[in-house]
N, C-alpha and C positions, 0 to 999 in steps of 0.2 A: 615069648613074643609080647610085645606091648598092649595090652589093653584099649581100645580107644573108644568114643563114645559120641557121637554126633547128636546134635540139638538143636531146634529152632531159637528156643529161649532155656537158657541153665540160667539157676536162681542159687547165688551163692548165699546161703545160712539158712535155718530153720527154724526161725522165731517166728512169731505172730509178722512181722513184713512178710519175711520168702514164703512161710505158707502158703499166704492172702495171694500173693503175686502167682503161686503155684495156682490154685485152685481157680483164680480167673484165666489164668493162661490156657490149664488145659481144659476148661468147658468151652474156650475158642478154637478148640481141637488142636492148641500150641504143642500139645506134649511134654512139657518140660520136663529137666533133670533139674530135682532138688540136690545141691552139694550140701550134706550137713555142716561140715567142719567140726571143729573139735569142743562144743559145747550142742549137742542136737539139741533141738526145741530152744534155746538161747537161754535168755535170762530168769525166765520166768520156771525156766526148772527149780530153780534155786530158791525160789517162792511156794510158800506154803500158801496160808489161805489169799486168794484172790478176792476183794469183794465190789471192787469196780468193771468189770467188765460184762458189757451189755450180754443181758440174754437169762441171766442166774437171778433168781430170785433170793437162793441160798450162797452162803459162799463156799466156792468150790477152790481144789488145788490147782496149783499152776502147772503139776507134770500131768499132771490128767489134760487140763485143755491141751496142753500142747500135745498130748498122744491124740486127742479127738482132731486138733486141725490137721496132726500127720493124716490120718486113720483117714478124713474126708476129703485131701488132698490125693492121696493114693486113689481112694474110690473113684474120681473124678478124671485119673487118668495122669497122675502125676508119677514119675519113677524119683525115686528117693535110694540117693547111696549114700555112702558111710563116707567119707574122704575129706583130706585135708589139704587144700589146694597149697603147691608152696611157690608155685610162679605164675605169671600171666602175659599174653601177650596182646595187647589191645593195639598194634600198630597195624594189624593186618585184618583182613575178612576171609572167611569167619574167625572169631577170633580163638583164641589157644591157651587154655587151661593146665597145667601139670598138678598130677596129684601125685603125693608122697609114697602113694604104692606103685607108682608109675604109671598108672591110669593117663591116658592125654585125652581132652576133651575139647571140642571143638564146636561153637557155638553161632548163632546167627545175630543172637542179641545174648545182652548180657544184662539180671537184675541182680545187682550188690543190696544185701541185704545183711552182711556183716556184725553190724551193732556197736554199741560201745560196751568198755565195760569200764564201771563206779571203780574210784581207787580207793582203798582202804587203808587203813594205817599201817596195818600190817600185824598187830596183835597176837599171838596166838590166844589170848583172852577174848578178842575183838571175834575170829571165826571160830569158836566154842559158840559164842554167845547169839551167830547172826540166827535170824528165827525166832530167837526168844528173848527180843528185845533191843538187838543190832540191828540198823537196817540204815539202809543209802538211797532211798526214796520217802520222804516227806507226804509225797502225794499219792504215793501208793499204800502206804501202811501207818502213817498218823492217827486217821478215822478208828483204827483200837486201842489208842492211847487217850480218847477222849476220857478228859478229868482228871487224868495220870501228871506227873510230874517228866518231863520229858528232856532233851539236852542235843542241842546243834552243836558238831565241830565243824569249826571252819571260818573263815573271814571273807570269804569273795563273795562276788553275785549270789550265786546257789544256795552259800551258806546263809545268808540274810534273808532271802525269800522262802527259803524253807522255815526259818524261825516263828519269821511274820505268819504263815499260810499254821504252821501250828496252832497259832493262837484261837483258829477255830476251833480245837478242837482240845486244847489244855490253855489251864492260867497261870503256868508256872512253867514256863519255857526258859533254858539259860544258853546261853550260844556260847564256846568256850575258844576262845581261841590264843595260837602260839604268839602273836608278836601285842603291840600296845595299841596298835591301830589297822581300822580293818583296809580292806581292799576293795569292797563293793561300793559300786556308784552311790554317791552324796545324795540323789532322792530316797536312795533304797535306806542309807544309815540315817539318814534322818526321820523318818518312818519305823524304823528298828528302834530309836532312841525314845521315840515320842511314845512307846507302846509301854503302858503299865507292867502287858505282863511278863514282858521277858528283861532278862539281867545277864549283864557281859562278866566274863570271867576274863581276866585278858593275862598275856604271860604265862599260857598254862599251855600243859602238852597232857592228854591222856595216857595214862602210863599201863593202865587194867581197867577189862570190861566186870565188873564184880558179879556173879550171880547166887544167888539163894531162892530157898523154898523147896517143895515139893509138889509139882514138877520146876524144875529150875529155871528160872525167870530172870532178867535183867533188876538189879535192887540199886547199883551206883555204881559210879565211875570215879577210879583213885586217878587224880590229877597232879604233876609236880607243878610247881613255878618256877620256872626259866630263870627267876632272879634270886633266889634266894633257894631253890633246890626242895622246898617243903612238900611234901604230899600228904593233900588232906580229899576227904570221900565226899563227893556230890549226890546225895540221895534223888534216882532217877529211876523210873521203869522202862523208857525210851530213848535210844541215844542215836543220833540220825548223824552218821560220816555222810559228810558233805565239803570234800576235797578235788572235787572235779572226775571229770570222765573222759574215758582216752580211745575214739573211734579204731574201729580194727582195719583200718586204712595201708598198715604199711605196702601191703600186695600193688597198692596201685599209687602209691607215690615217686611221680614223673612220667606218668602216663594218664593222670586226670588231675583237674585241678579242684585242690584241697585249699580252703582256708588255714586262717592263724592256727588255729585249735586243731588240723588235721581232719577234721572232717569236710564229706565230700561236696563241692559245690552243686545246687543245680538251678537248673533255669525256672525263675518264681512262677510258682503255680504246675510246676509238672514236677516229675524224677526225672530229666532228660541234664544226662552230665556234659561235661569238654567233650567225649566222645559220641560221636553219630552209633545210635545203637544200643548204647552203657547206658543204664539207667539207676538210680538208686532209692532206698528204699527205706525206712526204720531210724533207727537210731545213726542209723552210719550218715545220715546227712542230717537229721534232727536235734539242736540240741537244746532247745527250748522245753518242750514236753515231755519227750522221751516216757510215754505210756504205749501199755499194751495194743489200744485200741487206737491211739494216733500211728502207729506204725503199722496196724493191719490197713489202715486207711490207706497211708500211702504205698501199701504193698502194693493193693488194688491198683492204684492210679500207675504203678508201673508197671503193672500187666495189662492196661490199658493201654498205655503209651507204648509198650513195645507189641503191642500187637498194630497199633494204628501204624507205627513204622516198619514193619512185618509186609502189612496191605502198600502201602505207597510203594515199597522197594519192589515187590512183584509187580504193580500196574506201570511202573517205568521200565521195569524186563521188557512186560509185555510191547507195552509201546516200541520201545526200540527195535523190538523184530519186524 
């Protein structure tokens, strides 16, 4: 027999957004179902020390916060399943969920909390080394490379702002990238150009993430040249892939409207999508900030917003009888 599972509000993912959106929802007696999907706690499992995130004086791990917002989300009256949603139906009310073990879930509102995930080169040097020296956030893990010798891949937007925003905190930043000329807007590389401390590598592709020491550390990056085949070592303890990020939107493309970049559109200043109901959350609609603590924010705001639409949809019931 098929499993099925009724909700006022199901909060698809479980990072710091679906939490947030869990824990206000159910102290508004919402009840929600958290759907983990197939990374629980999101991104920041994958994160070791945390030291941005309000509330720590110490820096803590990221699987630990993310056990403590499950742990206080369940407290609060949240139910949390395992599951991997692989269809959805947003043309109807309530809307209709399929999960992989055949679970069908049926929902009143819906908060998309998703996320993106950073692309990576692909290395197996490259995930050896992430934690101890690899990383895809500049603005999350820079601040312990202050003074270190550090290294941007990439040539777009991202890549150029993460070099720049380096520079607080190293004087010897090198941005490396494959082609002779970058991709990020002209204020950004002229900005990039005028900065003493950083140096372009251009025609170069990272070929090995190097490490050494005891315990094993990030030490440089062996780079080829695209023109001439050479591979020579870039001495670094920090190497920031900065090749862009790819929202986990497929589930709901042609049934809500995504931007160029796939992620989800919403109406400025709320999480309220193309659909009456859909709300979104985190990273899946974010892609300016994309931090821990910008994505619990706007969890919030869409456990607010689907609670406020929750109340209107009942007082027009009522009215109508």
């Amino acid at each position: 027999m098929t499993n099925s599972i009724s909700t006022r509000v199901a909060v698809l993912g479980s990072g710091p957004a679906g939490l947030t959106a869990a824990i206000y929802a159910a102290r508004a007696g919402l009840s929600p179902v958290v759907i983990q999907g197939i990374q629980p706690g999101g991104q920041l499992t994958t994160t070791t020390d945390v030291e941005n995130y309000p509330g720590f004086r110490d820096v803590i791990q990221g699987p630990w916060l993310m056990e403590e917002m499950q742990a206080q989300a369940e407290h609060v009256g949240t139910k949390v399943v395992w599951d991997h949603i692989s269809s959805v139906d947003l043309s109807r009310r309530p809307f209709r969920l399929n999960g992989d073990g055949g679970t069908q879930y049926s929902a009143d509102t819906l908060v998309i909390a998703t996320g993106a995930q950073a692309s990576w080169l692909g290395l197996p040097s490259e995930e050896h080394m992430k934690g101890r020296g690899a990383s895809a956030c500049a603005t999350c893990d820079g601040f312990f490379y202050r003074g270190k010798r550090v290294a941007v891949i990439g040539g777009g937007n991202t890549a150029v702002e993460e070099a720049l925003y380096l520079t607080n905190h190293s004087h010897d930043v090198t941005l490396i990238h494959r082609r002779d000329t970058l991709r990020a807007e002209k204020i950004l590389q002229d900005r990039l150009f005028a900065n003493p401390n950083i140096k372009v590598i251009w025609d170069s592709e990272v070929v090995e993430f190097v490490g050494g020491g005891d315990p094993e550390a990030l030490i440089g990056l062996d780079i080829r040249n695209k023109r001439n085949g050479e591979v020579t070592r870039v001495p670094v303890e920090g190497a920031f892939v900065a090749i862009g990020h790819k929202p986990a939107t497929e589930l709901f493309a042609g049934q809500l409207d995504l931007d160029e970049d796939g992620y989800i559109k919403v109406e400025a200043g709320t999480t309220r999508t193309s659909v009456e109901g859909v709300f979104a959350c985190g990273d899946v609609m974010d892609k300016i900030y994309r931090q821990a603590v910008t994505a619990a924010g706007t969890g919030c705001m869409a456990a607010l917003d689907a609670e406020k639409y929750l109340a209107a949809q009942e007082y027009q019931a009522l009215a109508a009888e």
